[in-house]
N, C-alpha and C positions, 0 to 999 in steps of 0.2 A: 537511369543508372541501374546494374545490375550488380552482384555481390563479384560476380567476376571480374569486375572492374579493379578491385579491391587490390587482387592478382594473391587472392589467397592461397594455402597450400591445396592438392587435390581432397585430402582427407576431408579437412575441413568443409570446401566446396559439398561434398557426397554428404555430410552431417548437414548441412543448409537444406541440399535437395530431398532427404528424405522425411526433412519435417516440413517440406512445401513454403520454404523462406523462399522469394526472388529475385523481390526488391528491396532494398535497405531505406529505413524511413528516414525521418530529416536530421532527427538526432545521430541515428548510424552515419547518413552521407557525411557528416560534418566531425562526429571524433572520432572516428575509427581513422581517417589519414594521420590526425595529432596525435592519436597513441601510437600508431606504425611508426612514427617518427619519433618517439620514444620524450615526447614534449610532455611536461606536466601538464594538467587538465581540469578545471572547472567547466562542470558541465552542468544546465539548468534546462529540466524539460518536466514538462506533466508526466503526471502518470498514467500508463498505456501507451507509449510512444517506442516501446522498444529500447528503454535506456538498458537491463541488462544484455541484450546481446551487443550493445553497441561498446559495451567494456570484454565481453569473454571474449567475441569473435580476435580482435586483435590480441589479445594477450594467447588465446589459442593457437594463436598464429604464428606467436614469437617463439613461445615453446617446443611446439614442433621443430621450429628452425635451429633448436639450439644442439649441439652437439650433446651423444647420450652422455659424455663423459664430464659434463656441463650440468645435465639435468639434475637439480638439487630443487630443495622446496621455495620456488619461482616466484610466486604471487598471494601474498594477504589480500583478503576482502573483510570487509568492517561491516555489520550488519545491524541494524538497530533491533530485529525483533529475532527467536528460532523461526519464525513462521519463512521470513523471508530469507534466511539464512539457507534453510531445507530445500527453497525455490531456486536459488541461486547454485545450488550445488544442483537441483536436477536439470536443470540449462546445460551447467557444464557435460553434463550425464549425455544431453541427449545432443545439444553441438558439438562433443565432442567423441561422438560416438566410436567413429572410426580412425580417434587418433592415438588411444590406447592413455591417455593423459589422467594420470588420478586424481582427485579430491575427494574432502573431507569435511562434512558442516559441524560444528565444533559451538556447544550450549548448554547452559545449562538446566536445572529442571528435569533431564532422566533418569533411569533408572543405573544401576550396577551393570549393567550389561550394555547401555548408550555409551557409560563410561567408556568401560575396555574396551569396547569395539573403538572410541574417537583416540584412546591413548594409543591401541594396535596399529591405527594408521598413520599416525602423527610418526612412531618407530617404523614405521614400514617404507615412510618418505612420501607423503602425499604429496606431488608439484601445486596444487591450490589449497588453501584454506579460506573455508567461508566462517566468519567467525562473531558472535556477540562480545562486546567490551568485558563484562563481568567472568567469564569463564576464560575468554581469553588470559587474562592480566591470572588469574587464578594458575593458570599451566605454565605462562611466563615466570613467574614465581616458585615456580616447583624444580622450574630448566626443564620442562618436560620439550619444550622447542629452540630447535637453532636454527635463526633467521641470519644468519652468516652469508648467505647467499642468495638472500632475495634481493628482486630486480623490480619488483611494481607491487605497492602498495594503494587499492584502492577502496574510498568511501563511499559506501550506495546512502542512499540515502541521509545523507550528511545534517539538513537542517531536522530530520525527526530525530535524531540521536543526539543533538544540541540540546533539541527541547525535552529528553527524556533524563537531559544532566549527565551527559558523557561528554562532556568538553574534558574534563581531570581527567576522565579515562584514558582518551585518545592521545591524549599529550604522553601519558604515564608508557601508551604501549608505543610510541614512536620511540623513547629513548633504547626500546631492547631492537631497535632496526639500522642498517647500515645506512648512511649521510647517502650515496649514492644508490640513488633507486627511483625511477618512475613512481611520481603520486597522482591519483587521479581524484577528484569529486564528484561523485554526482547527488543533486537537491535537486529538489519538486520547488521549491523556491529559494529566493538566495538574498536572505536578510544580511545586517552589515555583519554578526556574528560569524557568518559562514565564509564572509570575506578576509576576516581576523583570522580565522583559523588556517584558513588556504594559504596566507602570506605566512604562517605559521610555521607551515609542515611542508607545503607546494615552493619550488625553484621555478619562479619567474613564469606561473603558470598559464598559457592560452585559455580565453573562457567562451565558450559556447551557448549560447541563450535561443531557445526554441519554445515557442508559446508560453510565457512567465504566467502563470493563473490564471488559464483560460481552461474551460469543459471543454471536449472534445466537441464536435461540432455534430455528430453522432449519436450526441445524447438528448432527446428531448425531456427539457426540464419543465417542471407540474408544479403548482404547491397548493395546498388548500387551507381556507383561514377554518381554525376549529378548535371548540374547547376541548382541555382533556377529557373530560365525560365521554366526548363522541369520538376519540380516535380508536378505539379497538372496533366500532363496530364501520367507522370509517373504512379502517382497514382491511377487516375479513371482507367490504365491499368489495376494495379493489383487489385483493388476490382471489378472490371468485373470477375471477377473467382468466379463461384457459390459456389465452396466448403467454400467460405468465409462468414460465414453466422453472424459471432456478430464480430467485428470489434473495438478494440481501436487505435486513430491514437493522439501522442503525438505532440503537436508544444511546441514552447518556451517559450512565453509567450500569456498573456490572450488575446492582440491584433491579433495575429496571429489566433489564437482559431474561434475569430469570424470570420473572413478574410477566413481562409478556410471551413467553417461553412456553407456561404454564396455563397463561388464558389461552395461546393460539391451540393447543394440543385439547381444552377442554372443549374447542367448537368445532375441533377434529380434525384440525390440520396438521399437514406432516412437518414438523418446524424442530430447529433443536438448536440450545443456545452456544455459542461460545466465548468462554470466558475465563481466566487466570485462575480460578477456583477448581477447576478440573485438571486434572494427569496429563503429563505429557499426550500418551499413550491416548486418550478421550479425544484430545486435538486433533493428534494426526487422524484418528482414525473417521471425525468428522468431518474434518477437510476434502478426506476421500471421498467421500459419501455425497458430499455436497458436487465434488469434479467429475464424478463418474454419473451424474444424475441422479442417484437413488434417492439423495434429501433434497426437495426443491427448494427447501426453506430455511437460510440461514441465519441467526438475530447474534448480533456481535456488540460491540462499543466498537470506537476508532480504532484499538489494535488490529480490526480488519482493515480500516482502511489503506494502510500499507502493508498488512503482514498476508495476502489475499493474491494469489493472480490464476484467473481462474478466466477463460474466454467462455463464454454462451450465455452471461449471466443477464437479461433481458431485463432486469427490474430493480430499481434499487429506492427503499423506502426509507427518507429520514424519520421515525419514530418522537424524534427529538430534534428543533432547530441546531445544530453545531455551534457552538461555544465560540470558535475562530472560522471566520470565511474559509482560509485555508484548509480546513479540515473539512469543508464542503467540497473542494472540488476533490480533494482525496477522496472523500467518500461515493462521491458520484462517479467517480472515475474508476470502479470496478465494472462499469457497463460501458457499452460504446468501445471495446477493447480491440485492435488491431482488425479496422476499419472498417468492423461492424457498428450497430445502432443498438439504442439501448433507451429505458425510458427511466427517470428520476423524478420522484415526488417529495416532497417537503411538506411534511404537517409542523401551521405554526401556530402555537396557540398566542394569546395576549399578552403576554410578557416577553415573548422571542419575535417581535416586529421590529425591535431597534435590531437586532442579531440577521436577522432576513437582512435588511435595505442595507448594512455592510457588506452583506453577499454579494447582491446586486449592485452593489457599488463595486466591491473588486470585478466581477465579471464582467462590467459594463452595460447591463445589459438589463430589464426590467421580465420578471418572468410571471409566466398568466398562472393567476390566482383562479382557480376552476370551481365553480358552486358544489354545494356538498349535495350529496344523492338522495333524492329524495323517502321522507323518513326519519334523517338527519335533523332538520329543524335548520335555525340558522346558525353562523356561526362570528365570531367577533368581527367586525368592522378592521380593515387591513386601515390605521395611523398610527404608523412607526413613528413620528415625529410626537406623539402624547407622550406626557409622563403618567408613568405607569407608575403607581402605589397600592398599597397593601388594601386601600376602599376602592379601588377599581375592579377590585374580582368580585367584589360582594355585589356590586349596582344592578348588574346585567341579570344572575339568578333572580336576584327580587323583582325587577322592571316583568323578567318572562312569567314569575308564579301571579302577579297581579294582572296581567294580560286573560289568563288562563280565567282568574278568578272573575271576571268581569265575565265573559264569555257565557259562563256557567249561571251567571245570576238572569 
């Protein structure tokens, strides 16, 4: 199947060809006809699959087709983070290059001047808005928007914005939209919550389901068993390997983020963190820096894991086992991206072995635990099934300093 199949408009077609699209992936083959046919839509696909052009392409489509004297502000998009709010809006940017179609990513967190420029466009008539729950409901509030004449309301990524506590949100901003209008979903997975919501706000809506929590098949997954002690110098291991040339390394939280930020840059690696604690302005301008290759090293928490789409990225280091399965394959799924390959590593220390074998339990799949490099020493014993307590950490340091001690005598 080709996108010409689709029988989209020429413009459109020319914005495909100029970014080298040709063929439409599995999620595109399957809802882009249900949007053309103006069907509401629950859509469930990983990530890297091409789920946003599988929502712009047809909505670009419709727009173009619609009479100028017709043309009013056409389509909300819901966006759970600014990171992928900005993404979203450069898709439309760059699919709809040659169709003259405006949009606007609309967040909060900038400065006086992010303002007026999202207020000037909003009075200017943007046909899209890409938009987060909190700033939105904020300008709904003010009447700074008249959604009078939209025709497609849709949610990217629907189940992170459930769990980020915008269910009140979402409810809140559907009352300021007209009863008649295309809804679409799309989630990286589709808990019953997400099912609640869709019978909620979606009319009788067709549901699409494409790989439900699986790694792209493109990524080869690693992990190694290791105490915390050994993972920084674990790691400067594995990013000594040249072929590692753009690098995400996930920790757990923001404190961590900075903590290994600050050791990678002391053994002189080019790394720089990001995290909620910095400017708008610090964000974008790392993001860049990261896409254009100049930072090969980025160290985030999970707001990267979906707020990120970035293709070349070859490496992706968990720091920290993830807290939720789900939030592994998010994480791992910034590599391996539109049908390239990609490598994932997972450092687990002794406490994250029940959190691993959930992994590999959602994935199916058992992934090879790789010996640590020599130098290292050894590292914890891989039984997820032990109870772990608080005299389990202490056994192993005393067993090794009395190992040592015999040795010596």
């Amino acid at each position: 199947m080709t996108f010409q199949d689709f029988n989209f408009d020429e413009k459109l077609l020319e914005g495909l060809a100029s970014m080298g699209y040709t063929k439409p992936t599995a999620i595109q083959e399957q809802a882009i006809p249900l949007i053309l046919q103006n069907k509401d839509l629950i859509a469930c696909a990983q990530t890297g699959t091409g789920k946003t052009a599988a929502f712009l392409l047809p909505i670009l489509h419709k727009i173009i087709n619609t009479p100028d004297k017709q043309r009013h502000l056409n389509t909300l998009i819901i966006s759970p983070t600014r990171e992928l709010a900005t993404q979203i809006d450069q898709q439309v940017e760059g699919l709809g290059y040659f169709t003259g179609i405006s949009s606007i990513s609309i967040y909060g967190g900038g400065d006086g001047a992010a303002w007026n420029q999202q207020r000037k466009a909003l009075e200017d008539g943007a046909e899209i808005i890409i938009a987060t729950p909190g700033r939105l409901i904020a300008l709904l509030q003010m009447g700074k928007i008249n959604f009078a004449h939209l025709k497609h309301l849709i949610l990217d990524e629907a189940d992170r914005m459930l769990d980020m506590g915008f269910y009140d949100d979402i409810l809140k901003i559907i009352k300021y939209l007209p009863a008649e209008r295309q809804t679409i979903l799309f989630s990286a997975t589709m808990p019953p919550k997400i099912r609640l919501l869709a019978n909620t706000i979606a009319k009788n809506p067709e549901q699409v389901n494409i790989s439900i929590s699986k790694p792209s098949e493109g990524i080869l997954q690693q992990a190694y068993l290791v105490f915390d002690a050994q993972k920084l110098k674990l790691l400067t291991s594995i990013l000594a390997d040249e072929k590692y040339s753009s690098v995400i390394i996930f920790a757990s939280t923001k404190e961590n983020v900075k903590k290994l930020d600050k050791e990678l840059k002391q053994v002189g690696l080019k790394a720089k963190a990001f995290h909620s604690d910095l400017e708008q302005k610090e964000r974008e301008e790392i993001l860049r820096e990261f896409k254009s290759k100049s930072l090969p090293i980025l160290i985030g928490t999970d707001i990267l894991s979906r707020g990120i789409d970035v293709e070349g990225i070859n490496l992706v280091v968990n720091f920290n086992t993830p807290h939720d399965p789900e939030d592994y394959i998010h994480r791992i799924g910034r590599t391996a991206r539109a049908a390239t390959t990609g490598v994932a590593i997972t450092f687990i220390n002794d406490k994250d072995q029940r959190k691993f074998a959930a992994i590999e339990a959602l994935i199916g799949k058992e992934i090879p635990k790789l010996p640590l490099p020599e130098g290292l020493g050894e590292g914890p014993a891989y039984q997820p099934n032990r109870r772990v307590g608080p005299d389990s950490f202490k056994k192993k340091p005393f067993k090794k300093k009395k190992k040592v001690a015999s040795k010596q005598e």
